[in-house]
N, C-alpha and C positions, 0 to 999 in steps of 0.2 A: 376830794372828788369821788361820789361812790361809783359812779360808771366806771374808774378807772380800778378803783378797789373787786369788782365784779368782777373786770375783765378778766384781771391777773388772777383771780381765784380759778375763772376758770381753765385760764393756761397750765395753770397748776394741777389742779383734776384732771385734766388731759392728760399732762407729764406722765400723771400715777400712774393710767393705765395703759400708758405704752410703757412701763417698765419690760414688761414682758414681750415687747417684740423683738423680733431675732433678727439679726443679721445676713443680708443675702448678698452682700459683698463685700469690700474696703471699707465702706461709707457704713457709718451706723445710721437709722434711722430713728436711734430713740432721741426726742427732746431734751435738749440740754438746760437747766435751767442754772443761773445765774446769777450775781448781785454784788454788789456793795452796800455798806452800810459804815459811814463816819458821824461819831461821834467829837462836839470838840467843847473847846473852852480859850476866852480872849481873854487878854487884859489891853486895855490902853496904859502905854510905857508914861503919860503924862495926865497925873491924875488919876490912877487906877481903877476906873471904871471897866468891870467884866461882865459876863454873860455865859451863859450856854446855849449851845444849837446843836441839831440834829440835822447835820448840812447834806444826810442824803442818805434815802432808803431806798434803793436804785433796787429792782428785778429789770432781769431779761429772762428769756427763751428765743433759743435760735437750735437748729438743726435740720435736716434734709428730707424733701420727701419724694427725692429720685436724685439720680446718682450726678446731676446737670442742677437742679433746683433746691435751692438753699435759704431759708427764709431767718426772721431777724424781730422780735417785741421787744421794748423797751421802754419801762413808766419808772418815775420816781416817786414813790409814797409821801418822801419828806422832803422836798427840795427848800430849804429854810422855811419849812411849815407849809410848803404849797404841794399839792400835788398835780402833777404832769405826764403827760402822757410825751415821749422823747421819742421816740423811733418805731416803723413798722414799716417792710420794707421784703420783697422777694427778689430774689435773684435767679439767674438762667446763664449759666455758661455753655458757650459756644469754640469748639476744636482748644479747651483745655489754657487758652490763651483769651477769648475773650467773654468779657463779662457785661451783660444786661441788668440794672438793678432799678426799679421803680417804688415810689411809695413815698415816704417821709424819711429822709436823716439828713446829718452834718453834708453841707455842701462842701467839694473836695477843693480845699482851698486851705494853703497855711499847714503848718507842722505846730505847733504845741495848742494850737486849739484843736484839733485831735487827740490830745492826750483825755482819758476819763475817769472820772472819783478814782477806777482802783487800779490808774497807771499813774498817778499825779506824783512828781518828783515832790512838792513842794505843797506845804498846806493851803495856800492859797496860788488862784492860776496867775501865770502874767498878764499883763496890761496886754498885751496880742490875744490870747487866747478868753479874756475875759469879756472886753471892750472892743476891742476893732473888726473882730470876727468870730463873735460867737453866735451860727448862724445856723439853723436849721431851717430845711424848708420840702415842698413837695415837689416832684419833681421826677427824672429818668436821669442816668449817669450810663456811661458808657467807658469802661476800664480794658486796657489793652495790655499783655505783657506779651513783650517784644520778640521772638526766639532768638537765643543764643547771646542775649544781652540783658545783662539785669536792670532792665530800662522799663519801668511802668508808666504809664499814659491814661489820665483818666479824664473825663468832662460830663459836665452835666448842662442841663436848661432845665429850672426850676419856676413856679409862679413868685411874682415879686411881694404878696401879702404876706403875713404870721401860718405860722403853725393851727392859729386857733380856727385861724377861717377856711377851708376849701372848696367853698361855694362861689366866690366872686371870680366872676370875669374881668381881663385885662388885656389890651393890646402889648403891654410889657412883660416881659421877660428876666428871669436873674440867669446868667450865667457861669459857669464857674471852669477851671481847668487845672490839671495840678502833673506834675512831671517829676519822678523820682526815678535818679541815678545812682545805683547799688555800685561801690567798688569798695570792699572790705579792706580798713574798718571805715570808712569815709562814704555818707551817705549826702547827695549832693539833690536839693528839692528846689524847686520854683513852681509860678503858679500866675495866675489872672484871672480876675472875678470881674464882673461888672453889675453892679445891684442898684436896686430903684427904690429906697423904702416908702418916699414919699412921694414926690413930685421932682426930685434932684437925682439925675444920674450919678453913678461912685464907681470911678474906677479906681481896682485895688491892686498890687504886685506882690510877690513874696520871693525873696529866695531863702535859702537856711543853708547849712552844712551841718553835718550829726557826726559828731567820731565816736564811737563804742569799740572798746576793746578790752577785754579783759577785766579789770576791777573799774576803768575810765569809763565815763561816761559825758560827753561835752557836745554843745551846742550852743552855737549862734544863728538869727534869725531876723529877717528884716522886713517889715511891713511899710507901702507907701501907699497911701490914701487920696487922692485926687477927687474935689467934687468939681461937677461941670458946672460953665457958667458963671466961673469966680463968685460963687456962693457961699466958701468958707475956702481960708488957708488949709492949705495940702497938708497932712498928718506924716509923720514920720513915727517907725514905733521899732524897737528894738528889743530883743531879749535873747542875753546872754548866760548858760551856768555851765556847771562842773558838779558833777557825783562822784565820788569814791567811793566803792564801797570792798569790806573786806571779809572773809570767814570769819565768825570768834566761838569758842567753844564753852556751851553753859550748860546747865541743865536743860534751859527755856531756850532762849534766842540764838539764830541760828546766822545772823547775817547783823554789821553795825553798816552805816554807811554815812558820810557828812555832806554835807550839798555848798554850792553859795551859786548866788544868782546876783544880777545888775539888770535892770530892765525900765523901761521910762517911752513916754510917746511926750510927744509936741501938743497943744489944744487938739480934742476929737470931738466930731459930732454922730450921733445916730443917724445924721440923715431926715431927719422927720423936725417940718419947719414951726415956729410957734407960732402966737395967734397973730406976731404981724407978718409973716408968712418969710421968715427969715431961718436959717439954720443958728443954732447956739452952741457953744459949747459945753457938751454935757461931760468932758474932763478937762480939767487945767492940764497945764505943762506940769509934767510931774517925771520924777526920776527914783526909784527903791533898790537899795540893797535888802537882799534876804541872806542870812544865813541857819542853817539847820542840820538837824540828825535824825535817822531814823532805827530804832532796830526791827526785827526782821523775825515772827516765828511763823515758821510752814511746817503745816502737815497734809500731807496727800495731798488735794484739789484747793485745800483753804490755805490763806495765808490772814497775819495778823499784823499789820505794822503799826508800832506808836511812835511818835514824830511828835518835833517840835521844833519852831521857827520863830527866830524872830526879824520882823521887817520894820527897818526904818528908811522912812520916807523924806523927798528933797522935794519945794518946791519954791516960786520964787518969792521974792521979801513980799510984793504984794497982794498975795495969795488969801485970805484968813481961810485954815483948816478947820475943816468939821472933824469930831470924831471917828466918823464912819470911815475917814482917810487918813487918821494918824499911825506914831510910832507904834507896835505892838506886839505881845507876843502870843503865840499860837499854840496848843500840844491839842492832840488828837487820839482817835485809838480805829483808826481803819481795818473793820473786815471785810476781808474777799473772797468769795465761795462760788 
């Protein structure tokens, strides 16, 4: 998309020439610019058929231009060959506790669909973070952190169409909510959407818990799916893992870590009905073990991880698997700058 190749060029011209602006208090005001870039390679575990992909040449720029307003771009160059324009979005803090944000991004809903290319545990996302909510949209959020409680509160009202459209009008609405409770090392999250892609109302639920401590790293996470109207059975969707990771000393690599994961949902639909005006399921009942390694080189603001996963898949006897959803293994070379 060259509009979106244009845009970022010019973000970046800009960048250059605020290098030289100064500082007039705590807050920097120079543009920070940003990205990822994963490179990978598959094999299918049955019948060795592999590939190469350029799963994402992510740029942002985010940074301040008053000491209350803080702004946000974000385009993928290579999103498996496509290019997208992801995020754009200002913010306005109010008495240091709360927060105004308008524009396009991830609606505040769910814990590991929040995670991005250069936070990803794992080479491929879960079935929550992939499938059941992976959702942008435009919209206002409204983010509250509580005094004296490490309690945050966030909600938004969003339009019910795509990313691609912001022209049409609707009597509908998407909603979203999300609530995260801080007690170290135990992070305690829930959440309530309610979205419309077609013509079929969806209410969603979340809760999760996150334990980080030390070299641990662990979460569990529960997604329930309800369409109104008994228009499709209710979705159930879960994802559970474990990181370790440890020092080790080399010349290069500065960090090993192993991961494993368990994650599966029940039948899922998008939401969006076919032409006899029914919802389908656009995922079987499916259930994955992943396990993987990553090691770890950082220098200053860059980091380098290469990783490798592999995931096999459960689904039932009468299922026939496509490719696109078999056994597999993954390695990668993730940079982040």
């Amino acid at each position: 998309m060259r509009v979106l190749r244009y845009i970022l060029f010019a973000i970046c011209s800009f960048s250059a020439l605020c290098i030289s602006a100064q500082e007039t208090s705590s807050i920097s005001y120079v543009p920070r610019i940003g990205g990822v870039i994963r490179g990978r390679w598959e094999m299918l575990t049955d019948g060795g058929l592999n590939k190469f992909a350029l799963r994402n040449a992510r740029v942002n720029l985010r940074g301040y231009i008053a000491p209350t307003i803080d702004y946000f771009f974000q385009g993928d160059l290579c999103n498996n060959g496509k290019s997208v324009f992801l995020d754009g979005w200002a913010r306005f803090t109010l008495f240091n506790s709360l927060k105004i944000r308008a524009g396009q991004f991830r609606i505040p809903f769910g814990v590991d669909p929040f995670r991005s290319p250069a936070t990803y545990i794992f080479a491929n996302r879960s079935f929550i973070g992939r499938d059941l909510d992976n959702i942008r949209a435009v919209g206002v959020s409204v983010a509250y952190s509580v005094p004296r409680i490490p309690l945050t509160l966030e909600a938004g009202v969003f339009n019910p169409n795509t990313i691609n459209d912001h022209s049409e009008w609707s009597h509908d609405k998407v909603f979203a909510s999300k609530a995260s409770l801080r007690l170290d090392p135990i992070t305690l999250t829930g959440g309530f959407q309610t979205i419309i892609p077609d013509l079929v109302r969806i209410n969603m639920a979340d809760v999760a818990v996150t334990f980080n401590h030390g070299s641990w790293l662990a979460e569990v996470e529960y997604m329930y799916k309800h369409y109104t109207g008994n228009t499709h059975d209710d979705c159930h969707a879960y994802n559970a893992f474990v990181d370790y990771s440890l020092p080790i000393k080399t010349s290069l690599f500065e960090r090993l870590s192993v991961q494993a994961r368990a994650d599966g949902s029940t039948p899922h639909s998008t939401g969006y009905r076919n032409a006899d005006g029914k919802l389908v399921d656009n995922q079987p009942y499916r259930n994955r073990l992943t396990v993987g390694a990553t090691l770890t080189y950082k220098f200053e603001r860059v980091r380098c991880d290469l990783r490798i996963n592999y995931e096999n898949y459960f689904y039932h006897h009468d299922y026939i698997v496509t490719d696109s959803r078999n056994d597999r293994v993954t390695a990668e070379l993730v940079l982040v700058f």
